[in-house]
C-alpha positions in Angstrom: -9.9 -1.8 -13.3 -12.4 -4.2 -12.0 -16.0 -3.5 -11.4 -16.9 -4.7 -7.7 -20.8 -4.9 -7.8 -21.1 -5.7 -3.8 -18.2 -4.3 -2.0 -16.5 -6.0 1.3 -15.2 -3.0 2.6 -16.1 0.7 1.3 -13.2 3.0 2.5 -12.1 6.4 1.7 -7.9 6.5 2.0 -6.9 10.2 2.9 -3.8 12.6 3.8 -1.4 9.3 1.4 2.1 9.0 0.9 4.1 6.8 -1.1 7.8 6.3 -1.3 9.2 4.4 -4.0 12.2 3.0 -4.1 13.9 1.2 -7.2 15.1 -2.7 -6.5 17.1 -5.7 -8.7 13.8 -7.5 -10.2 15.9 -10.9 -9.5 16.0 -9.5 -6.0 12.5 -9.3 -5.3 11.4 -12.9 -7.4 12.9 -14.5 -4.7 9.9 -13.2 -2.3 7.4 -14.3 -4.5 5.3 -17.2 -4.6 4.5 -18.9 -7.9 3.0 -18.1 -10.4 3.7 -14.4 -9.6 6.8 -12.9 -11.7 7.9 -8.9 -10.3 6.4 -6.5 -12.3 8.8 -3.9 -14.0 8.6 -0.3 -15.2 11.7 -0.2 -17.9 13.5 -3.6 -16.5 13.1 -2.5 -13.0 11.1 -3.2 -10.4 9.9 -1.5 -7.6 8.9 -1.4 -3.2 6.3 1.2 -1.9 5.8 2.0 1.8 3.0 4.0 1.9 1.2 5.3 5.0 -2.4 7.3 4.9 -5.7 7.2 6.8 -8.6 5.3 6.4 -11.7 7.0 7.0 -15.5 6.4 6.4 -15.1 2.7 6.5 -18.0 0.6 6.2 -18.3 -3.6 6.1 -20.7 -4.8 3.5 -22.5 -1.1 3.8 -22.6 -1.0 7.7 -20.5 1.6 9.3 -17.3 0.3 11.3 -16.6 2.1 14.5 -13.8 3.6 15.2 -13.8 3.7 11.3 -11.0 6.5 10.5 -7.4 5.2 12.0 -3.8 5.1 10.0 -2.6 2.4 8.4 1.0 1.6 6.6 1.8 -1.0 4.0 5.1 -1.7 2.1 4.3 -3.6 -1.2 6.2 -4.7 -4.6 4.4 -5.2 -7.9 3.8 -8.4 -9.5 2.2 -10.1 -12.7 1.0 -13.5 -13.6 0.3 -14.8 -16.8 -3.2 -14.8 -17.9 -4.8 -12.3 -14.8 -4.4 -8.9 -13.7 -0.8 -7.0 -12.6 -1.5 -6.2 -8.6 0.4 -5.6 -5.5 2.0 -8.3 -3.4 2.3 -6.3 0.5 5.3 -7.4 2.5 3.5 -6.2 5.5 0.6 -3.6 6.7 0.5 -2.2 10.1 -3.1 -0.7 11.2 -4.4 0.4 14.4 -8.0 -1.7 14.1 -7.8 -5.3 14.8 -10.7 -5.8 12.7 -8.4 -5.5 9.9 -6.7 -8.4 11.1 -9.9 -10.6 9.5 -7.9 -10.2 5.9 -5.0 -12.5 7.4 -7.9 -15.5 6.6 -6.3 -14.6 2.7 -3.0 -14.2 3.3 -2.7 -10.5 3.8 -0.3 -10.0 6.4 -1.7 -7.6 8.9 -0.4 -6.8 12.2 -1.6 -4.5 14.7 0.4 -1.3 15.6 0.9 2.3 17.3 0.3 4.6 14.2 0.1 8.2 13.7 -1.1 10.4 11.3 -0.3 14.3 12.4 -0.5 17.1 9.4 0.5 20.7 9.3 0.1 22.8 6.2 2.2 21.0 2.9 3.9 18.5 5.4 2.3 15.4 7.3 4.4 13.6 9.8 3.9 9.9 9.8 5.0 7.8 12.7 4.5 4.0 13.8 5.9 0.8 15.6 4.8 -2.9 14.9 3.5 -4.2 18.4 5.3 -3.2 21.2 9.0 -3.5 20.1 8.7 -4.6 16.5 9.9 -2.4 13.6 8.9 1.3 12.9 8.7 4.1 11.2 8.8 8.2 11.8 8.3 10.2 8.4 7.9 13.7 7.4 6.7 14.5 3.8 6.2 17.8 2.5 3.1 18.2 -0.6 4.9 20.0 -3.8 3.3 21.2 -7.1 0.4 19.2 -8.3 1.3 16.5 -11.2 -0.9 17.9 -14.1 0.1 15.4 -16.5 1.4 12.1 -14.8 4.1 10.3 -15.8 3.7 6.2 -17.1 6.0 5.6 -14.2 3.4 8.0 -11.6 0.2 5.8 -12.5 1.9 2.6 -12.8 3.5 2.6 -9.2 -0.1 3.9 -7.5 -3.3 3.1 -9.7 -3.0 -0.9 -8.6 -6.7 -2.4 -8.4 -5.8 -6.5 -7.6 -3.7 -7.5 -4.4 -2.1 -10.8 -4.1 -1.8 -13.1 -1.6 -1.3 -16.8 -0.3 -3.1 -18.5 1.9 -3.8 -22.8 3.1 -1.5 -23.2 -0.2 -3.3 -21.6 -2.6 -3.4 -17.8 -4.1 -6.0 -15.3 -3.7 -6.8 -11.9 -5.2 -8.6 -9.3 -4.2 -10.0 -6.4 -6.5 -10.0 -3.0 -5.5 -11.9 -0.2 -7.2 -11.5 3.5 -7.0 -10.7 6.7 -9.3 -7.4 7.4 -10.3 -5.5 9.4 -7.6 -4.7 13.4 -7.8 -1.0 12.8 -7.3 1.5 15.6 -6.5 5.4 15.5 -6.0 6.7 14.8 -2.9 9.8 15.8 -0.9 11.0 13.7 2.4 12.2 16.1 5.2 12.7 13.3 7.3 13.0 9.7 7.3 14.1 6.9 9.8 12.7 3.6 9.4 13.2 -0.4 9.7 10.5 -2.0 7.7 12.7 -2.6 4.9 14.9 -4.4 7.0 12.3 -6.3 8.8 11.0 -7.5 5.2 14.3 -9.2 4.7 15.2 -6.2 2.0 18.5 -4.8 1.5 18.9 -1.1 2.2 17.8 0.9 -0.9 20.7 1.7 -3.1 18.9 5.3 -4.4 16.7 8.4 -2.8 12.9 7.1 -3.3 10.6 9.0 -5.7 8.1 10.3 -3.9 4.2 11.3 -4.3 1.0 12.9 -2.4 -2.4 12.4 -2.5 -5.2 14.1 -0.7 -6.9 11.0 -1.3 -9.6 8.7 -3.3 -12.4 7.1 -2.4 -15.1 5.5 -1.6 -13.0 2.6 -2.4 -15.1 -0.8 -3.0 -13.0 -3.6 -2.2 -14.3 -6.8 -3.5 -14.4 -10.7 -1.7 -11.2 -12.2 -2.5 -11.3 -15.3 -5.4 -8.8 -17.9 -5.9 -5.9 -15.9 -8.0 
């Protein structure tokens, strides 16, 4: 992880989700720009679509109002030679179009209608890209605590670089935070098309799934050429 001295954006991410589901590395290369090769876990690589809230968001220390809303992001993992392993997002849908400032790197925000509704063990996550884009409705349920994670559980969620490409040239971003209190996951419910609208097959396996209550303050840094 990456010490970020003088942080961007300070966020806590709350009430988190990830589903994980296993894809052909050769598949996923074929999204990537160079230098970036997939990242694998055991010769296979991986996609995330992860929904949570951001809360207690602040810009270079000054609070941003409005500053708790949901966002989702679906995301593989990469590598390069010589730097950091990251995430590369596929898309992120958020409800504050101040977000929409990281598109200047190459992060591909889009604005959305999100939800973020949680009762006891199980959150219900909803949410459509613009107006008629692709969406999402989700309901996870929080199992037993993971007292001694896995290599798999920390590799697919403590990430602390994201990639991205922007004017022809790559950028990454550093992220610092704790490591997150995961617990198992079940998925009561799913119906969604961002997989489809990524241009990615229709998963071939049930995802793996984790909880969080959250981490944070999260410092993310000013992106650097990659």
């Amino acid at each position: 992880m990456e010490y970020v001295r003088v942080p961007l954006l300070s966020v806590h991410w709350t009430r988190q989700a990830f589903l994980h589901w296993p894809y052909p590395p050769a598949l996923l290369q074929r999204f990537l720009p160079p230098p970036l090769e997939v990242d694998v876990f055991e010769g296979q690589a991986w996609v995330s679509l992860t929904p949570f809230l951001m809360s207690s968001t602040k810009v270079l220390g000054v609070p941003m109002p409005w500053g708790t809303f949901p966002e989702t992001n679906l995301r593989t993992y990469v590598r390069r030679t010589g730097g950091p392993s990251g995430v590369w997002f596929f898309s992120l849908d958020v409800t504050h179009p101040a977000m929409l400032a990281a598109r200047l790197v190459g992060i591909p925000y889009a604005l959305g209608h999100l939800s973020v509704e949680g009762r006891g063990r199980t959150c219900r996550y909803a949410g459509r890209r613009g107006r008629d884009g692709p969406g999402y409705e989700l309901e996870v349920r929080t199992d037993e605590r993971i007292e001694a994670p896995h290599l798999l559980d920390t590799w697919l969620t403590d990430r602390f670089h994201v990639y991205s490409t922007s004017a022809g040239r790559l950028w990454r971003t550093p992220a610092a935070h704790e490591p997150w209190p995961l617990f198992r996951g079940t998925l009561v419910r799913s119906e969604e098309s961002l997989l489809a609208a990524a241009g990615l097959p229709e998963p071939a396996a049930y995802p793996l799934v984790h909880t969080s209550p959250g981490v944070g303050p999260v410092r993310l840094g000013f992106a650097r050429r990659g």
